[in-house]
N, C-alpha and C positions, 0 to 999 in steps of 0.2 A: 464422641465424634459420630457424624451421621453417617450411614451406611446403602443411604437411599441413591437408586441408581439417577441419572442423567435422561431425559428423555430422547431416544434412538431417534433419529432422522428415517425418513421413508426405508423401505425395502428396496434394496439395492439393483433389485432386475426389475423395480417397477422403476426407472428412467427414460423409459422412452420419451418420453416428452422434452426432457435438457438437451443439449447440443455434448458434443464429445466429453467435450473441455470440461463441463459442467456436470456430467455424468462420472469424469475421476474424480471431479472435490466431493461428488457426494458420496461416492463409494471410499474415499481416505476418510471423508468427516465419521461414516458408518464403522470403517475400520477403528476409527480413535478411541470413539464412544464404546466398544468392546473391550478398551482395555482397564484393567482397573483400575492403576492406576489414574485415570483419567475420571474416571466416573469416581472414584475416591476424593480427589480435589475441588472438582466441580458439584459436590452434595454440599447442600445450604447446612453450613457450619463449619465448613474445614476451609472456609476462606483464607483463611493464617497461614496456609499449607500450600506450595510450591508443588509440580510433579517432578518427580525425578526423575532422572535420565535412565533406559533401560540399562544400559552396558555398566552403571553404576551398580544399580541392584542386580545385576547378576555378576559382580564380579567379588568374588567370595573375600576376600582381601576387606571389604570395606565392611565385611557384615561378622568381623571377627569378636568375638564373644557374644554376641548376642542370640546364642545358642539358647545360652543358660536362664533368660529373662523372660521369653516367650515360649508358652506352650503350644504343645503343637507346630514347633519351628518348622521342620521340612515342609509342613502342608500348608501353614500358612506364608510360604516364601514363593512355594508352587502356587497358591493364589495369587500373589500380589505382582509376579510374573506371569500371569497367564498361562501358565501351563499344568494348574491342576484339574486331573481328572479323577479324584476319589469318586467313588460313588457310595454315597453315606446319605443317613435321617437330616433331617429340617436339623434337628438339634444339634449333631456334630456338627453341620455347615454352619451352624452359628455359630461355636465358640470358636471354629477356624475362623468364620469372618473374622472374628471379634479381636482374636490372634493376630490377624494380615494387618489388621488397624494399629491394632500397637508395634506391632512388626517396623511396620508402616514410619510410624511415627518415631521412633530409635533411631532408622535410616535416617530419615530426614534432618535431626539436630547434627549428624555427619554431613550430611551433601551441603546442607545450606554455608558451611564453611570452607567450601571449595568455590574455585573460583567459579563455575557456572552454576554453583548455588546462590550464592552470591549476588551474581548478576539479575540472576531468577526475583530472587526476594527485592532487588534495588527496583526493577521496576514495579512493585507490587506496591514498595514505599512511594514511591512518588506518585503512584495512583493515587494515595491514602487508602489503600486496601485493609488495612491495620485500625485504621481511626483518628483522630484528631486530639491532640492535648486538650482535657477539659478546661485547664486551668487560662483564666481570659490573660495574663498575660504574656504567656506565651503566642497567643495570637493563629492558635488552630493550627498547631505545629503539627505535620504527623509521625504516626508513636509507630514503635517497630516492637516485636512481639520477643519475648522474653522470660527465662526460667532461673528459679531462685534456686533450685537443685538439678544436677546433672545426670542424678538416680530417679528413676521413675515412681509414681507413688508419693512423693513429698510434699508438694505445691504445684499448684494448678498454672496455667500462664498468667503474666503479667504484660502491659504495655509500658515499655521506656521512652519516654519524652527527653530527646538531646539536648534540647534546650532550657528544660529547667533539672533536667539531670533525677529524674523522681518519675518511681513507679504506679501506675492504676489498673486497676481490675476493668476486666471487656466489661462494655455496657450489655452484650447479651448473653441469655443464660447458657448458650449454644457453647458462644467461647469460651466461657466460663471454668467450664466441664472438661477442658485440652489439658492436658498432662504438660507441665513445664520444662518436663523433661523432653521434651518431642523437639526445643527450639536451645533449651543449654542455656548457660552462664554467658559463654563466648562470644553466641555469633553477634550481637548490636556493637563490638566494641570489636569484634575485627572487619565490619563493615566500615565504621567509619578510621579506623586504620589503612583499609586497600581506599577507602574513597573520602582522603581529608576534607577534599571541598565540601562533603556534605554534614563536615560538622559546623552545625549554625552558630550564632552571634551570639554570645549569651550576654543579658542583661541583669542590671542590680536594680530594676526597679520592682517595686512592691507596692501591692495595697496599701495606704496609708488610712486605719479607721478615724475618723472628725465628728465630732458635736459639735453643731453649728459651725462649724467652720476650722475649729479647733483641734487639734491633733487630741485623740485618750492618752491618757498621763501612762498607762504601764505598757499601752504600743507604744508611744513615743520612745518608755525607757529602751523595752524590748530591741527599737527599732536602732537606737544610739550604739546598744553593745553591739545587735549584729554588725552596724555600720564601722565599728573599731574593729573587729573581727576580721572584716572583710579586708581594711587598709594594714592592718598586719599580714593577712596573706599575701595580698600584694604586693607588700617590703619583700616577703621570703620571698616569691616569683621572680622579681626585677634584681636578687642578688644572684640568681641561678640563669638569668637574662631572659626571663619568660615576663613579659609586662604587654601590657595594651590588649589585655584577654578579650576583657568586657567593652564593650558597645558605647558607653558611655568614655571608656579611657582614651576612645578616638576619637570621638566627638568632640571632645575636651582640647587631644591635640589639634585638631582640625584647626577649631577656634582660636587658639592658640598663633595657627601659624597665619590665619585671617588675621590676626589683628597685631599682628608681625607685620605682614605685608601694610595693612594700614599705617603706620608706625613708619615703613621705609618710604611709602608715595608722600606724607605729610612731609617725612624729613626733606624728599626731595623738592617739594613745593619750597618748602622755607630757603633751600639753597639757590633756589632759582628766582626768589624774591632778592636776596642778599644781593645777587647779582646782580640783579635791573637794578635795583636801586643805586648800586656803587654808579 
């Protein structure tokens, strides 16, 4: 994770030139850009990364056991709140930096599962701040960030695609390099919990590989089991009363009740022929 500060806005007593109004945003923008966690999120590479609420991070409760994980805990808790004044070599202030970042990042797999974590990371998805489903049939769905262990040190992040339900690696080497642990097992599966509307459509369609036109004999076979596969989950689904998942099973009834309706207007033309005629 990059560690590189945010460039400061002008010098705060050279405003004479702004008007009142315009002289506090720039003296709150200069206040912000001081803090680090601010200048932490806003470093090219920690994109995936939300700031957190100060009264979060200082309230001891939420930073319970992580005592034991991070070195240098007091000092790099007193950086990440602003209120460290060691005065140490280049060298201690690196591994404290280095400290505050992982610090940093423990917190965070905590807060982003509160509710104004939450909120934080939903608009960050709907930016596509995260990135896009590579896979073309999904259709540039975007991915929301993701840890295969809850212990730090294990696996790196990953991106979960809700729509095809399957994990991929950041396309840059930046993200890459983000501890999995910094975002947890949890939060992509208790966001679309607090927010069902945003679990998308899933579909059954697939790449179908063809020679000349022709379907390949062992994706065909392939494609037959998974398609048997698929209509037996679907029996267990609809006996437990979970059915019409898939995108295609509504489409299906849509059609269905189109050409019901067609079927009722026919029948009533015929009845109203019967009639004129008698």
């Amino acid at each position: 994770m990059s560690s590189s500060s945010a460039q400061l806005p002008c010098d705060p007593e050279d405003l004479s030139k702004y008007s009142d109004f315009a002289r506090f945003l720039k003296r709150r923008e200069w206040d912000a850009q001081k803090n680090w966690a601010f200048r932490f999120t806003t470093s090219r590479g920690n994109e995936y990364f939300c700031e957190i609420d100060e009264d979060y991070l200082t309230d001891r409760f939420n930073l319970t056991g992580l005592n034991a994980d991070v070195q240098y805990y007091q000092y790099a808790l007193d950086l990440v709140t602003d209120v460290f004044d060691l005065d140490c070599d280049d060298e201690m202030r690196e591994q404290i930096e280095k400290s505050a970042r992982h610090l940093y990042g423990l917190v965070h797999a905590r807060y982003i599962t509160t509710t104004r974590g939450l909120a934080k990371m939903l608009e960050k998805y709907k930016k596509g701040d995260f990135g896009k489903c590579p896979r073309v049939m999904c259709g540039a769905h975007p991915l929301l960030p993701t840890g295969m262990a809850d212990l730090p040190h294990v696996q790196s992040v990953k991106l979960y695609c809700g729509k095809c339900e399957d994990l991929y690696n950041p396309k840059s080497s930046r993200h890459a390099n983000i501890d999995g642990a910094y975002f947890g097992t949890s939060f992509q599966n208790i966001l679309f919990q607090v927010y069902p509307a945003l679990i998308p459509e899933k579909s059954i369609e697939r790449y179908q590989p063809r020679i000349f036109g022709f379907k390949v004999h062992a994706a065909a076979a392939l494609e037959r089991w998974q398609a048997a596969k698929r209509e037996e989950m679907q029996e267990r689904l609809k006996e437990v009363g979970q059915d019409k998942i898939f995108r295609e099973d509504q489409d299906l009834e849509d059609d269905m009740d189109e050409d019901e309706d067609d079927d009722d207007e026919l029948a009533g033309l015929d009845g109203m022929e019967e009639v004129a005629a008698e």
